[in-house]
C-alpha positions as CSV (number, residue, x, y, z in Angstrom):
1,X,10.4,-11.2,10.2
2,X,7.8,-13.7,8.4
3,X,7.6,-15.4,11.0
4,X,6.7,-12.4,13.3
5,X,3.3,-12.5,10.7
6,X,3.0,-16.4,10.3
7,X,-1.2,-16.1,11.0
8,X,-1.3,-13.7,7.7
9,X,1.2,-15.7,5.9
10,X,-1.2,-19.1,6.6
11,X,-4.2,-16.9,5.8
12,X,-2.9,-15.9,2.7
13,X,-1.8,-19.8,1.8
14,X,-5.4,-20.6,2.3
15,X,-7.3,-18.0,0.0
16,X,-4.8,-18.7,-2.9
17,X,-4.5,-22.0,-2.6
18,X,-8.4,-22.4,-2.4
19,X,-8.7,-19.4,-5.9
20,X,-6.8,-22.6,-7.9
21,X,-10.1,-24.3,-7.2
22,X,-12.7,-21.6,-7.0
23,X,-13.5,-18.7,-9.1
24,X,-13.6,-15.5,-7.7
25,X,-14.6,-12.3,-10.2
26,X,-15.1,-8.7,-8.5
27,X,-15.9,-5.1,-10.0
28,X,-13.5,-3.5,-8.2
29,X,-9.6,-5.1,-6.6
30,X,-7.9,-2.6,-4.2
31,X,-4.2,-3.4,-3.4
32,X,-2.1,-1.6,-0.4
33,X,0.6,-2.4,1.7
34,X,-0.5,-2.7,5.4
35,X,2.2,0.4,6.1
36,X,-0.6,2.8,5.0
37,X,-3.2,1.5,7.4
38,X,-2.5,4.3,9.9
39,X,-6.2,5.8,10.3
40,X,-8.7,4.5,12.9
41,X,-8.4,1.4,13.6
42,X,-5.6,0.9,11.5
43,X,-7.9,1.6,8.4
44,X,-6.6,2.7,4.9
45,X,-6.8,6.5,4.7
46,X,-6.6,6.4,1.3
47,X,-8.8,3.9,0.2
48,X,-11.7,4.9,2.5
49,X,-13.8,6.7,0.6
50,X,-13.5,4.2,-2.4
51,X,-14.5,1.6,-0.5
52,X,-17.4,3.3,1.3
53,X,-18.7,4.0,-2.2
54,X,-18.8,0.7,-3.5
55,X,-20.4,-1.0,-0.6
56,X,-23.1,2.1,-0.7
57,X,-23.5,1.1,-4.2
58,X,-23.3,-3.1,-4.1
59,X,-20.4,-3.0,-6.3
60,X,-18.3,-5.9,-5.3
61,X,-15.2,-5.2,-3.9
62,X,-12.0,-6.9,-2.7
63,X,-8.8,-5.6,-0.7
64,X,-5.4,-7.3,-0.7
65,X,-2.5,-6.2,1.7
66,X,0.7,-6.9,1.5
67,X,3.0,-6.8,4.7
68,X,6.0,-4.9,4.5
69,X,7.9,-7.5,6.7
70,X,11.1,-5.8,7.7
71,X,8.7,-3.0,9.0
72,X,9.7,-1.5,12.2
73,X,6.0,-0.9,13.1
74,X,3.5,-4.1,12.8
75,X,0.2,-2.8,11.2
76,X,-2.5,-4.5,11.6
77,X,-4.3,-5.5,8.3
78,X,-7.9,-5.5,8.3
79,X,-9.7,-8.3,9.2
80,X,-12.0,-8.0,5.5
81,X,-8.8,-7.8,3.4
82,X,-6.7,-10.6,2.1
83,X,-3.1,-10.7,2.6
84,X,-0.7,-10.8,-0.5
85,X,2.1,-12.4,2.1
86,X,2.0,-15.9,0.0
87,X,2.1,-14.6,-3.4
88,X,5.2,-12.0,-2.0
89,X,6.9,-14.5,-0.8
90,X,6.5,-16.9,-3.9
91,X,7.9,-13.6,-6.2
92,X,10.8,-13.3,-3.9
93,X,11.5,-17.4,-4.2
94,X,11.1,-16.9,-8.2
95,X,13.2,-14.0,-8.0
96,X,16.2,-15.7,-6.6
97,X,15.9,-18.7,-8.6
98,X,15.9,-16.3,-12.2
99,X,18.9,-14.3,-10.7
100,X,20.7,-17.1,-10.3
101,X,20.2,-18.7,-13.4
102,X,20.2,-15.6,-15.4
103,X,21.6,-12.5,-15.1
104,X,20.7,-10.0,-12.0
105,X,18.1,-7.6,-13.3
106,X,20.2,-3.4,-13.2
107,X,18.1,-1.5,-15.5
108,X,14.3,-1.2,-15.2
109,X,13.6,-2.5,-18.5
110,X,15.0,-5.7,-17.4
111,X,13.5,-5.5,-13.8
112,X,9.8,-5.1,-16.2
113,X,10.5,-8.0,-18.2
114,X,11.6,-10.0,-15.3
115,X,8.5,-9.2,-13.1
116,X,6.5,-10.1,-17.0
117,X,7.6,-13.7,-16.8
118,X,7.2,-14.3,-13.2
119,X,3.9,-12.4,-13.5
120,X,2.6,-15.0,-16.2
121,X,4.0,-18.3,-14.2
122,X,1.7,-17.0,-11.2
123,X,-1.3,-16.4,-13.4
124,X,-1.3,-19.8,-14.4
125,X,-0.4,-20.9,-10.9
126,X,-3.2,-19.2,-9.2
127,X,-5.0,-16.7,-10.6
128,X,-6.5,-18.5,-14.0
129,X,-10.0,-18.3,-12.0
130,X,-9.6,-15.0,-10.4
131,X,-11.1,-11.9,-12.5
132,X,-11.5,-7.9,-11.9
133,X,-12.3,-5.1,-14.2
134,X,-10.5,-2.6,-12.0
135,X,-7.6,-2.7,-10.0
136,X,-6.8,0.2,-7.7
137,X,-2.9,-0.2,-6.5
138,X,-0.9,2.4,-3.8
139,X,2.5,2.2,-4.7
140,X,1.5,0.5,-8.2
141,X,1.7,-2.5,-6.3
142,X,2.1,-5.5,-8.8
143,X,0.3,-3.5,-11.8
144,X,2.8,-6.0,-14.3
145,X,0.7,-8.7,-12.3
146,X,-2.9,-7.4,-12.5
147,X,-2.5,-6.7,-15.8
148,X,-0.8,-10.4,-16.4
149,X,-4.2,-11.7,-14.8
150,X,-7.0,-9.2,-16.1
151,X,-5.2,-7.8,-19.6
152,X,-8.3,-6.1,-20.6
153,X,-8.8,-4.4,-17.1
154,X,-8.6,-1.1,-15.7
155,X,-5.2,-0.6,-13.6
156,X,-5.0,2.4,-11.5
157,X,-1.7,3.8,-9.8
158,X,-3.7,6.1,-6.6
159,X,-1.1,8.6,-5.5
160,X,0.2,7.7,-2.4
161,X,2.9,10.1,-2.0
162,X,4.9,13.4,-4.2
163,X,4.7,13.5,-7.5
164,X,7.7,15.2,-9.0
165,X,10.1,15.3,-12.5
166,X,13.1,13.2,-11.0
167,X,10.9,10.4,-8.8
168,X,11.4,7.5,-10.5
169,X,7.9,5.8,-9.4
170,X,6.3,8.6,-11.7
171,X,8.5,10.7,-14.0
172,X,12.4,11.1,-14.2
173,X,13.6,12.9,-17.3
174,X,10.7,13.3,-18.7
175,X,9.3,9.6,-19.0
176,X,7.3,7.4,-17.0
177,X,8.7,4.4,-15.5
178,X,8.4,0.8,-18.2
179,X,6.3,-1.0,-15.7
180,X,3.4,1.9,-16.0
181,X,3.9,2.5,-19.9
182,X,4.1,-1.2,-20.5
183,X,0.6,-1.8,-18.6
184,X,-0.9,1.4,-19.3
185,X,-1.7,2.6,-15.9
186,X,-3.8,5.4,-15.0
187,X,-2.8,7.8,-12.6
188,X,-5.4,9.3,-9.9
189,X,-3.6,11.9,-8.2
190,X,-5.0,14.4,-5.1
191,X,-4.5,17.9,-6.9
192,X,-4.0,19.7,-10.2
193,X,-1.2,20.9,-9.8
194,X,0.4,17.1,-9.5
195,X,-1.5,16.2,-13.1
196,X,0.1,19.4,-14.4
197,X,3.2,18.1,-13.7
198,X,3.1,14.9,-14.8
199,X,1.5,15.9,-18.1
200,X,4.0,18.9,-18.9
201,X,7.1,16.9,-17.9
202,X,6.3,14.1,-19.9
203,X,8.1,14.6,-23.3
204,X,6.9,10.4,-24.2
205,X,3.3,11.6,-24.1
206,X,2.0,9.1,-22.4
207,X,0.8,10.9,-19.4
208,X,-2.7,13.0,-20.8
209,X,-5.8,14.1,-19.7
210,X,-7.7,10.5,-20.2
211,X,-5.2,8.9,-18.4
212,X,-4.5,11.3,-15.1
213,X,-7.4,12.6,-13.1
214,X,-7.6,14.4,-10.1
215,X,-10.0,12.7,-7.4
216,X,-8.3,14.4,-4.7
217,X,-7.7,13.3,-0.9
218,X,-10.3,11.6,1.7
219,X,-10.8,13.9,4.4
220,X,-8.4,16.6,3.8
221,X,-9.3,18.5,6.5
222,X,-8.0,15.7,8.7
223,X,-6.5,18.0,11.2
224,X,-9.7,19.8,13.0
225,X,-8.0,22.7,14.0
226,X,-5.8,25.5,12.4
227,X,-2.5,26.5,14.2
228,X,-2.5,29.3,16.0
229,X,0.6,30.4,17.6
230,X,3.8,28.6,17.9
231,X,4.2,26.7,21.0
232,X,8.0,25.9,20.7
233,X,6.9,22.1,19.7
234,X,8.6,20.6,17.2
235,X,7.6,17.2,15.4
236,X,11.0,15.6,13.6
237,X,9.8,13.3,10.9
238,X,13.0,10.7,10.7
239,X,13.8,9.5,7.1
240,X,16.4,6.2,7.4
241,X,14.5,3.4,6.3
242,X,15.9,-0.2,4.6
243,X,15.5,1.9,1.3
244,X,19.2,3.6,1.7
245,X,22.5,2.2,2.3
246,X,24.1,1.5,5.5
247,X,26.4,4.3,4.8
248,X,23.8,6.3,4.4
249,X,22.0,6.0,6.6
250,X,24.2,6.2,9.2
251,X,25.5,10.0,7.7
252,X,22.2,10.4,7.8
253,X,22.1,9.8,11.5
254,X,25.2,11.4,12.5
255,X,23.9,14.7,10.8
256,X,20.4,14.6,12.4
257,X,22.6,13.4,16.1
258,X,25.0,16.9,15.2
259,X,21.8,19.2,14.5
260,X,20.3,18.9,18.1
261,X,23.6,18.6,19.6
262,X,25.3,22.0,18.4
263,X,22.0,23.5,19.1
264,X,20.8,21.6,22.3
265,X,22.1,25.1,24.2
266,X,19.6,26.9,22.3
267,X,17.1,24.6,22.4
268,X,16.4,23.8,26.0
269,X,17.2,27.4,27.1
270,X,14.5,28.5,24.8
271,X,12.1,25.9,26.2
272,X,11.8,24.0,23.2
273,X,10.5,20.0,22.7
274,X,11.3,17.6,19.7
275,X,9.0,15.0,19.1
276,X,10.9,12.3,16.6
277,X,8.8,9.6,14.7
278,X,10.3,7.2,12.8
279,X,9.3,6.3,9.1
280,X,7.2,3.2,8.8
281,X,9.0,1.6,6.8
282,X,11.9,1.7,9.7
283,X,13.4,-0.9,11.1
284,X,14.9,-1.2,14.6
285,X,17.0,-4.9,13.5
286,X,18.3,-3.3,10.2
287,X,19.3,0.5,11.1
288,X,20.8,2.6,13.6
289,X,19.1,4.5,15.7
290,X,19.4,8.2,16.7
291,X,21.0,8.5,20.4
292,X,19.5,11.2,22.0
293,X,20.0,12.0,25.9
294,X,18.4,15.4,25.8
295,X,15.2,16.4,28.0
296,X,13.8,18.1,25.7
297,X,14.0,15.3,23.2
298,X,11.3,12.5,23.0
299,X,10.1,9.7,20.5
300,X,6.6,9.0,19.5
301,X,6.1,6.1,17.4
302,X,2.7,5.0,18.8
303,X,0.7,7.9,17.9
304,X,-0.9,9.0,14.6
305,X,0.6,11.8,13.1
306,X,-2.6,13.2,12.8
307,X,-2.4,13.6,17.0
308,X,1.2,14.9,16.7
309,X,0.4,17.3,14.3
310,X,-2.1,18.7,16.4
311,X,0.2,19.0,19.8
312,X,2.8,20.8,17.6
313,X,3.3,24.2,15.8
314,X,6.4,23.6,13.6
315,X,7.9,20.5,11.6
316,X,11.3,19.5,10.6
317,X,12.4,17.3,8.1
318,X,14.6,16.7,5.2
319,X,11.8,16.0,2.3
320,X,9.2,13.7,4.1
321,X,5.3,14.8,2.3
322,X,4.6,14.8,5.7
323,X,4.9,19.1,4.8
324,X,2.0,19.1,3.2
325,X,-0.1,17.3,6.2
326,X,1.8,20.0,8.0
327,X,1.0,22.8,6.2
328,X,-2.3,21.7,5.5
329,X,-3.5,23.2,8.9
330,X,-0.4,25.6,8.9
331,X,2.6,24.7,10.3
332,X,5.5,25.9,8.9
333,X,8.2,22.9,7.8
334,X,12.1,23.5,8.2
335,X,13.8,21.7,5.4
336,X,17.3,20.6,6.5
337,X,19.0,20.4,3.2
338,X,22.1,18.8,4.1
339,X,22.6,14.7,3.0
340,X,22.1,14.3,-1.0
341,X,19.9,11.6,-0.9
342,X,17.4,13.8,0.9
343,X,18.0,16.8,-0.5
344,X,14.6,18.7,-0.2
345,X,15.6,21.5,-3.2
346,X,14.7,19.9,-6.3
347,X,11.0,19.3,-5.1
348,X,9.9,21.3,-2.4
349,X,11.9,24.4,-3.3
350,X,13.0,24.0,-7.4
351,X,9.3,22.1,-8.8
352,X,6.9,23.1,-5.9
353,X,8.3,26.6,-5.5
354,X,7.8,26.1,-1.4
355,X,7.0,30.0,0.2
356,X,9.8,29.8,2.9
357,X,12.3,30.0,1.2
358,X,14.3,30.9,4.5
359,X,13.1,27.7,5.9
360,X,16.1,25.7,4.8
361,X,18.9,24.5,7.1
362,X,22.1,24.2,5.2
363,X,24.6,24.1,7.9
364,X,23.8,23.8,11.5
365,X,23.9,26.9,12.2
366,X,20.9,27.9,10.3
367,X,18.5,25.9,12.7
368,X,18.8,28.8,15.7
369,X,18.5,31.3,12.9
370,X,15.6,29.7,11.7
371,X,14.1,29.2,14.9
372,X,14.5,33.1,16.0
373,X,12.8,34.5,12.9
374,X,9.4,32.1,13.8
375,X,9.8,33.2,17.2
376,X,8.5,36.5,15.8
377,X,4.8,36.7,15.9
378,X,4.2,38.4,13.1
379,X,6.6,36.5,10.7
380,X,5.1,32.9,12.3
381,X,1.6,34.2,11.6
382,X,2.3,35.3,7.9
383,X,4.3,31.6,7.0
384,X,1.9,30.1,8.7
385,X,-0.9,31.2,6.3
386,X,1.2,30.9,3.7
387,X,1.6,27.5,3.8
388,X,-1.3,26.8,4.4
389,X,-2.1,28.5,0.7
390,X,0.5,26.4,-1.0
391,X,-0.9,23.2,0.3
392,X,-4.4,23.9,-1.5
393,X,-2.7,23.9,-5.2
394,X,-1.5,20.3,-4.5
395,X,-4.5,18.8,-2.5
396,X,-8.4,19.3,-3.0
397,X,-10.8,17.0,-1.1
398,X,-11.8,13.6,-2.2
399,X,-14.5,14.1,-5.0
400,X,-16.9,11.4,-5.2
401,X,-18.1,12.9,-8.4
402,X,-15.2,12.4,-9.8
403,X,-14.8,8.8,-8.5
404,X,-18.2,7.7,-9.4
405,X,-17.7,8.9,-13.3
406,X,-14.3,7.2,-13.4
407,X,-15.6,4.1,-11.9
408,X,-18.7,3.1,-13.6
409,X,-17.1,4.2,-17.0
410,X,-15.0,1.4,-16.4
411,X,-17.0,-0.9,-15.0
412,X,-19.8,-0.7,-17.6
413,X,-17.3,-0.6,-21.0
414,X,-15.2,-3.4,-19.3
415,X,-14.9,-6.5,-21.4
416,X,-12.2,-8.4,-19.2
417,X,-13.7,-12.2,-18.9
């Protein structure tokens, strides 16, 4: 797969390769992995309205991507951004040399500490003229890095997906992960009710009001329309990714394959489509795929889910956050609680107390149950605005405000040199 992206990967060579020679200091380092460019153009949702502020504002600015080779779909990475291909591929090289003359990294203390030392070999590798007072990560991407590089800088975790007591990339048992502890990351999250959680589940107190603020989403409203009706369209956001086990993902298949199947009589005499899109992070040479060979069954990997989301009325899934882009403009989501690993209970139903609770599929039965009740009119209407509801605790619109404070606090009290 790295040599699907060799133009990025020589790109990358050359702007780290040239940084041993040439200093480079910014105000403001954003890091992403090119699976989130899924807006316009393949632009960064998420980072948008950040980087539209700085440039209104001449603050100086840099974006690094990093390509998520065994993706299924090839993002394109913008054309202003640097890819982090080179230095990934250099932490994968160090990585296999430390496993194999130490002991494997199992816990995440010694995953930290191993990430530390490599961290510090490619500071002094590459980075010993490279400087930032803030760095803005999706998926804390390399925090243990940035901070390696800039230990006086700010480093930011931007929420990029659910925040919940039991997701290890936040909070699980009430404690943050080592890596954000160690390097004191803040946390800018999309709603209130997300920085409730993390600060009321956190019995190590390291989650607070300084450190988690609420800057919200760019362009909630992304959807410019509000369901209406339901129109028997169904959008199936798939879930087996690299991330899980062959074994499970392959259950995983076989349950989704035995859903439609047992209710394909149903289904097509009820004049019903499913529109299936994979995850991004899927891969077509790693996993299985779903065998469908029913009419009313299609695939959609091309489109933005914004455009599929406004061609359907109802959403399945097993605990994809694509329910809240859902039920941001009102679509109901049918949780299919049915394969542990995916189990939607703990957080949509348990921590984010979700208003259908009807809206669950625990056998494959349930689906035609589930499916008759939103037939009704009035019962479709009344989820329908109920979601909607729900959605606005966990999401408010992306406050520049907000931002702007944040930012120039930062920027103005930083003493990183």
């Amino acid at each position: 797969m790295i040599i699907k992206h060799w133009k990025r990967v020589f790109r990358s060579i050359y702007y780290f390769i040239k940084l041993i020679f040439i200093a480079k200091e910014y105000d403001v380092v954003f890091v992403s992995s090119t699976s989130f460019n899924r807006g316009k153009d393949g632009e960064n949702n998420f980072f948008k309205p950040m980087i539209e502020y700085c440039i209104k504002n001449d603050i100086s600015y840099i974006v690094f991507e990093e390509t998520y080779f065994k993706s299924y779909i090839n993002f394109d990475i913008d054309k202003k951004s640097i890819p982090l291909d080179f230095i990934t591929i250099v932490q994968i090289i160090f990585r296999k040399i430390f496993n194999l003359r130490y002991e494997k990294p199992t816990t995440v203390d010694q995953i930290y500490y191993q990430d530390l030392k490599i961290s510090k070999i490619l500071k002094s590798l590459f980075f010993k003229k490279f400087h930032s007072k803030i760095y803005i990560t999706l998926i804390w991407n390399n925090v243990t890095l940035w901070r390696s590089i800039s230990p006086s800088a700010c480093v930011v975790d931007y929420q990029h997906a659910y925040i919940y007591d039991g997701e290890d990339e936040y909070i699980n048992n009430g404690r943050p992960p080592k890596v954000k502890s160690a390097n004191n990351v803040v946390a800018l999250v999309h709603g209130d009710r997300y920085k409730r959680i993390l600060i009321d589940s956190d019995k190590s107190g390291f989650y607070s009001e300084k450190n988690v603020i609420t800057v919200g989403l760019n362009n909630l409203k992304h959807f410019n329309k509000k369901i209406s009706s339901n129109n028997k369209k169904i959008l199936f956001t798939l879930q087996h990714t690299p991330d899980f086990t062959d074994e499970e993902n392959d259950t995983y298949i076989k349950k989704v394959e035995n859903l439609i199947e047992i209710n394909s009589k149903f289904l097509s005499s009820n004049n019903y489509e499913i529109i299936f899109k994979h995850h991004p992070r899927y891969s077509e040479n790693d996993s299985q795929d779903l065998n469908m060979k029913h009419q009313f069954t299609r695939f959609d990997n091309d489109a933005p889910i914004s455009d599929l989301f406004d061609e359907v009325s109802l959403h399945i899934t097993f605990h994809s956050t694509s329910a809240f882009d859902a039920a941001s403009i009102g679509i109901p989501t049918i949780f299919i609680d049915m394969h542990e690993p995916l189990s939607p209970y703990e957080m949509f139903f348990k921590q984010y107390n979700y208003p259908c609770k009807d809206c669950k599929v625990e056998n494959y039965e349930d689906l035609k149950n589930i499916l008759v009740n939103l037939g009704e009119k009035d019962i479709f209407n009344k989820y329908s605005d109920d979601v909607r509801k729900w959605s606005e605790e966990f999401y408010c619109d992306f406050n520049e405000i907000v931002f702007e404070k944040f930012l120039m606090d930062k920027i103005n009290n930083s003493n990183d040199t």
